[in-house]
C-alpha positions as CSV (number, residue, x, y, z in Angstrom):
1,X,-58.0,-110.1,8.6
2,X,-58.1,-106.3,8.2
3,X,-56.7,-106.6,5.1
4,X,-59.2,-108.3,3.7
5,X,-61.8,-105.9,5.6
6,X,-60.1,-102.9,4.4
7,X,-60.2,-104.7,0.5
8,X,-64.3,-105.9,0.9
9,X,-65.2,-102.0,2.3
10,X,-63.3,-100.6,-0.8
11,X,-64.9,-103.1,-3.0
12,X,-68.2,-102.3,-1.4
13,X,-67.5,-98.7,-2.1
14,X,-66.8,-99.3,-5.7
15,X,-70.0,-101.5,-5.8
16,X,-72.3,-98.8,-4.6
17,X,-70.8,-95.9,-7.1
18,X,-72.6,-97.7,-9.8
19,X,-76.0,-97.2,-7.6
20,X,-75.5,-93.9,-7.4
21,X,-74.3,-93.4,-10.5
22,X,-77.5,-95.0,-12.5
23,X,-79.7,-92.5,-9.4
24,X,-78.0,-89.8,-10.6
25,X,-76.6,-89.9,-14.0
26,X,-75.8,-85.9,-13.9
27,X,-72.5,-87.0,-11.3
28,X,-72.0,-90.5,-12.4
29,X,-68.1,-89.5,-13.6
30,X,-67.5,-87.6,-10.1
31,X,-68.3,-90.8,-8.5
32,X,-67.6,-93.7,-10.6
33,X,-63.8,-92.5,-11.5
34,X,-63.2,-92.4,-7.5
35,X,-64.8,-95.4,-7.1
36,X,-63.2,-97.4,-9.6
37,X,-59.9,-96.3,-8.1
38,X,-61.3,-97.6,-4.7
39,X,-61.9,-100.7,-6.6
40,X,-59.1,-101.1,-8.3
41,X,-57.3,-100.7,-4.6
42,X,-59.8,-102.8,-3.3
43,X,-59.3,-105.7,-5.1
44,X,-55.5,-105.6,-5.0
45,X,-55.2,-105.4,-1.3
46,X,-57.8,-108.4,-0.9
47,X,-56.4,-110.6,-3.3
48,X,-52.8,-110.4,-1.1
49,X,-54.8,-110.5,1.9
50,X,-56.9,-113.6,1.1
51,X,-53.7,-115.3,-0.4
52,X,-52.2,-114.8,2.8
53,X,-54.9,-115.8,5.1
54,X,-55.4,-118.8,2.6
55,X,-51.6,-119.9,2.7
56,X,-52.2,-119.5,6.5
57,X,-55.1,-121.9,6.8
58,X,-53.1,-124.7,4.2
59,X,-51.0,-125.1,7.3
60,X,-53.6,-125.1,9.6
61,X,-55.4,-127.8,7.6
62,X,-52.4,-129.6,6.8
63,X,-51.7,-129.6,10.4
64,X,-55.0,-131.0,11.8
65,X,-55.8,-133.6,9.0
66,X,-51.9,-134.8,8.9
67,X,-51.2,-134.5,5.2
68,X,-48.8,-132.4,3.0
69,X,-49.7,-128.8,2.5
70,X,-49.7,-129.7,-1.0
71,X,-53.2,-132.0,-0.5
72,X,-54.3,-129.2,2.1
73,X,-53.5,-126.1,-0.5
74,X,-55.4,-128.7,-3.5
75,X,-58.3,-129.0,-1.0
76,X,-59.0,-125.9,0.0
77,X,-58.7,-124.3,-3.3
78,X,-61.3,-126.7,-5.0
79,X,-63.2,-125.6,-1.7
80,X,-62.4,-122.0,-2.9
81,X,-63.2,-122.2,-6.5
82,X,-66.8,-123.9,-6.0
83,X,-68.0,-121.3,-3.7
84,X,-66.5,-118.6,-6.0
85,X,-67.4,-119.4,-9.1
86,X,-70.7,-121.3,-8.2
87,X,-71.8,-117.5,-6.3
88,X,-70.3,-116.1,-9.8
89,X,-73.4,-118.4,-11.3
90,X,-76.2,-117.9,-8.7
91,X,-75.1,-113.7,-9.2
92,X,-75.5,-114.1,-13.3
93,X,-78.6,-115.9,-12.7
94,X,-80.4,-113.3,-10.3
95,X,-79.3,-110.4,-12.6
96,X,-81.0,-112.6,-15.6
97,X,-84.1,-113.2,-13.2
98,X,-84.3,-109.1,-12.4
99,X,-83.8,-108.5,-16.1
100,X,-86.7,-110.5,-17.0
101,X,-88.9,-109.3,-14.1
102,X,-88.2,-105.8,-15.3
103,X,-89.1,-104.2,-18.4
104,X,-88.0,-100.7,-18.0
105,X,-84.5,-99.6,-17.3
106,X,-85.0,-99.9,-13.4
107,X,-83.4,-103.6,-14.0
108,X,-79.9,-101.9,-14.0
109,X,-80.9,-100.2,-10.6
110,X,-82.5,-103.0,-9.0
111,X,-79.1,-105.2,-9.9
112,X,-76.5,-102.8,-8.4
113,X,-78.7,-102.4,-5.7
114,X,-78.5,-106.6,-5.3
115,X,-74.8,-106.6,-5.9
116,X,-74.4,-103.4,-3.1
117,X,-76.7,-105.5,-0.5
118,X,-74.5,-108.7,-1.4
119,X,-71.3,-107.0,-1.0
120,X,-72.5,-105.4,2.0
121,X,-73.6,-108.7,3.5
122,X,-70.1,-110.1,2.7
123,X,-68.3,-107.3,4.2
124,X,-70.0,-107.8,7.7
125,X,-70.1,-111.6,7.6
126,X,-66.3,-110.6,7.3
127,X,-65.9,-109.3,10.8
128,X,-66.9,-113.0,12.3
129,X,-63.6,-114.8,10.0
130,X,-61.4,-116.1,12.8
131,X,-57.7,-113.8,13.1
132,X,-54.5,-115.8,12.5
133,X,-52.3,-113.7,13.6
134,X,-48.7,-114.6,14.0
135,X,-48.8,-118.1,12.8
136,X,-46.3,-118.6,10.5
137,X,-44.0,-117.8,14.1
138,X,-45.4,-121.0,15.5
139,X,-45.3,-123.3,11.8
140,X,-42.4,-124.8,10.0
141,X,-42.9,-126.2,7.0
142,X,-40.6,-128.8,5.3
143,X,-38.9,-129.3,2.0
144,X,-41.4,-132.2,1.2
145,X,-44.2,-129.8,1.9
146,X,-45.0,-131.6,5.1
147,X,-45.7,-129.0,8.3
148,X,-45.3,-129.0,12.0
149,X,-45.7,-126.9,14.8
150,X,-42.8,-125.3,16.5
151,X,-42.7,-125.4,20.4
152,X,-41.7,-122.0,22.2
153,X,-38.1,-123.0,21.9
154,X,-38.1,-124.9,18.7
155,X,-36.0,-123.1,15.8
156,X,-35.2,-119.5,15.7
157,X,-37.4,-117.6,13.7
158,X,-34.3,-116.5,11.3
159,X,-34.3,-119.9,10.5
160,X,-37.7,-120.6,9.8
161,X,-37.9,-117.1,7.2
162,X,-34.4,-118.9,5.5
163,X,-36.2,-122.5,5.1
164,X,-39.5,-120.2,3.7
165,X,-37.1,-117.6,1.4
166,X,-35.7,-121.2,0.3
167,X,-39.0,-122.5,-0.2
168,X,-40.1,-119.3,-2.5
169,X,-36.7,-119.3,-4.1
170,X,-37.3,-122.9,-5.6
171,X,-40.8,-121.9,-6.8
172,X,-39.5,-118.9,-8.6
173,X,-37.3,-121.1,-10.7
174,X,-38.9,-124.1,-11.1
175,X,-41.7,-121.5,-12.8
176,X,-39.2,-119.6,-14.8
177,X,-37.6,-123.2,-15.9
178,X,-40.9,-123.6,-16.9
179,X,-41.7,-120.9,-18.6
180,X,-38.4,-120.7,-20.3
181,X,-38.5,-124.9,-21.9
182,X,-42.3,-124.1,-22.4
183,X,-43.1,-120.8,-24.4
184,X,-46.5,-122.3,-25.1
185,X,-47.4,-121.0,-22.0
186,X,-47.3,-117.8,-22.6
187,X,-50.6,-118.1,-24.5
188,X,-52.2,-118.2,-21.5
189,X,-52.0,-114.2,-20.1
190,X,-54.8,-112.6,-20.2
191,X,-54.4,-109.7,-23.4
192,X,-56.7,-107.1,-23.6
């Protein structure tokens, strides 16, 4: 959890540079270089820290609605990508909406200042996500991608970080196996 806070107020940060930057155009590179840098920080911590807390609540979900955390992983990120791309939408939309209400070049100020008060907004409605810390000391998960939680004394915790390693070790093939019989693939990064 204060990964991802730490990611949102660096995002917010980067967010707001652009505000000031179109306010005051005679500084824009004195803040917009630091604040893409924030960004770029930013982003990288929050996409590990949402990955993490995501992983986390798979189990959890797994866990309560008794199925694989293969359904609960495919659930959740369907969950994930409609609210994400679907706020991506709604965002687009607004910006088109202030462009249009706006003939001048205060549009571009009036957006940032939408996409500073959103990111603002998301950044305090992160304080009230619920901590999970220490769960993966009280989850095991299985080979079939089934879960269970571990009494007190159930298995070490060496253990459990061998069957997980394990677990990771087989993914990291099975995508190089991939990638390796499939070169087709490789069409698929991003080249800028």
């Amino acid at each position: 959890k204060t990964s991802l806070l730490l990611g949102l107020c660096f995002l917010l940060a980067y967010v707001s540079t652009f505000v000031i930057a179109l306010i005051l155009p005679s500084i824009k590179w004195y803040v917009c270089v630091p604040g893409s840098i924030l960004g770029g920080l930013g982003a990288g911590v929050l996409w590990v820290a949402q990955s993490s807390y995501y992983s986390q609540c798979s189990h959890l979900y797994a866990i309560e609605k008794s199925i694989s955390v293969d359904e609960a992983h495919t659930a959740l990120a369907g969950y994930f990508a409609f609210i994400y791309l679907g706020s991506e939408a709604l965002g687009k939309l607004l910006v088109t909406l202030i462009y249009m209400l706006y003939d001048s070049n205060d549009w571009e100020i009036v957006a940032f200042l939408v996409y500073a008060s959103l990111a603002f907004l998301a950044t305090v409605g992160s304080f009230f996500i619920k901590r999970l810390d220490n769960l993966e000391d009280g989850v095991d998960v299985h080979t079939d991608g089934t879960v269970a939680l571990l009494s007190v004394t159930g298995s070490s915790t060496k253990s459990r970080a061998r069957s997980i390693e394990f677990l990771l070790w087989n993914e990291i093939i099975a995508v190089y196996t991939l990638l390796k019989e499939h070169s087709m693939f490789f069409l698929l990064q991003p080249y800028q």
